[in-house]
N, C-alpha and C positions, 0 to 999 in steps of 0.2 A: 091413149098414146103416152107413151114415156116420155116426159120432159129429159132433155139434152143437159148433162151439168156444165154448170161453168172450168167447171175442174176435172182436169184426167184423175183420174183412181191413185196413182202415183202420186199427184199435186197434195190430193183430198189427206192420203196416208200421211204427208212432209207434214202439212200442217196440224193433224190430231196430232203428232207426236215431234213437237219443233224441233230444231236445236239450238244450241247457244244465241246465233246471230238471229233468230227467226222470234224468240223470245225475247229477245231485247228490242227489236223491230215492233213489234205489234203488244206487247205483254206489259211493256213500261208505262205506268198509268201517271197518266200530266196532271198537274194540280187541279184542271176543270174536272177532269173523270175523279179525281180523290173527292172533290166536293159536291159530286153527282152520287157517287159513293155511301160517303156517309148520311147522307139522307137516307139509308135506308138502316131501319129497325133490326137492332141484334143483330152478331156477327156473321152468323152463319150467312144473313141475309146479304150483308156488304159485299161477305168475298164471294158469294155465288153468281151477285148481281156484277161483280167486278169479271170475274171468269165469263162471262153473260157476254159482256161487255169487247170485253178484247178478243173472242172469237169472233164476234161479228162484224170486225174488223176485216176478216178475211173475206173477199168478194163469193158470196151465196154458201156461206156456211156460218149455222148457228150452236151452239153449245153442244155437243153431244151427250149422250147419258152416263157416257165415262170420262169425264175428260182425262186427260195427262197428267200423272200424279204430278211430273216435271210442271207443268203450267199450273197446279194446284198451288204445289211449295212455292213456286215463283211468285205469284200472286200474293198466297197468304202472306208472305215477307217481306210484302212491298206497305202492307195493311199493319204488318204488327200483328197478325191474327192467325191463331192453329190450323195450319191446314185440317187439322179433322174436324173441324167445325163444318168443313163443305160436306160431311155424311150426313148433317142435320137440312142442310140444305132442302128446300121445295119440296117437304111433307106436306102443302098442301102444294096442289097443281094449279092454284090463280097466285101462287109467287111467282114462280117459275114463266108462266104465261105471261101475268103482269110485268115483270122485271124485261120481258124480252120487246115486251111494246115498247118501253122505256127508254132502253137502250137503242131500239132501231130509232124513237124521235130525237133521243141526245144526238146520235152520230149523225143524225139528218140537219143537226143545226149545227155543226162543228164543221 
């Protein structure tokens, strides 16, 4: 049986691809997420686990395998850090899986 999204297809599409107010809302990382942040090893790792981070903000959605270049730049610029650093991103698949544990226990204690 198909699980029911939390999100009409509409909602889903607003937020893979935000806008101004939607990124500032959700995208803006607070001094506890900077310092959750940089605990993690090489940059690529930061801003992936940061992008990680602020999509799953959004109630029953997790990173997708593209994200929005708009939330890539936005993020990397909040780090100081290359957006193209996120194509290095989760060459192995226990970053990407581990960063997403991570992230769901930060935001479960915030």
């Amino acid at each position: 049986m198909r699980r029911k999204s939390v999100l009409s297809v509409l909602e889903q599409n607003h937020l893979m691809n935000p806008n101004e107010d939607l990124l500032e809302e959700y995208h803006i990382l607070s001094e506890s997420d900077i310092g959750i942040i940089q605990q993690h090893r090489g940059s690529e790792n930061r801003l992936g686990f940061a992008i990680q981070l602020c999509y799953m903000r959004y109630p029953g959605v997790v990173m997708p395998d593209n994200p929005s270049e708009k939330v890539i730049d936005f993020i990397a610029d909040q780090l100081g850090i290359s957006p193209e650093k996120f194509d290095d991103y989760g060459k192995r698949g226990l970053t990407t899986n581990g960063a997403k544990t991570y992230a769901k226990e930060f935001l479960a204690r915030i």
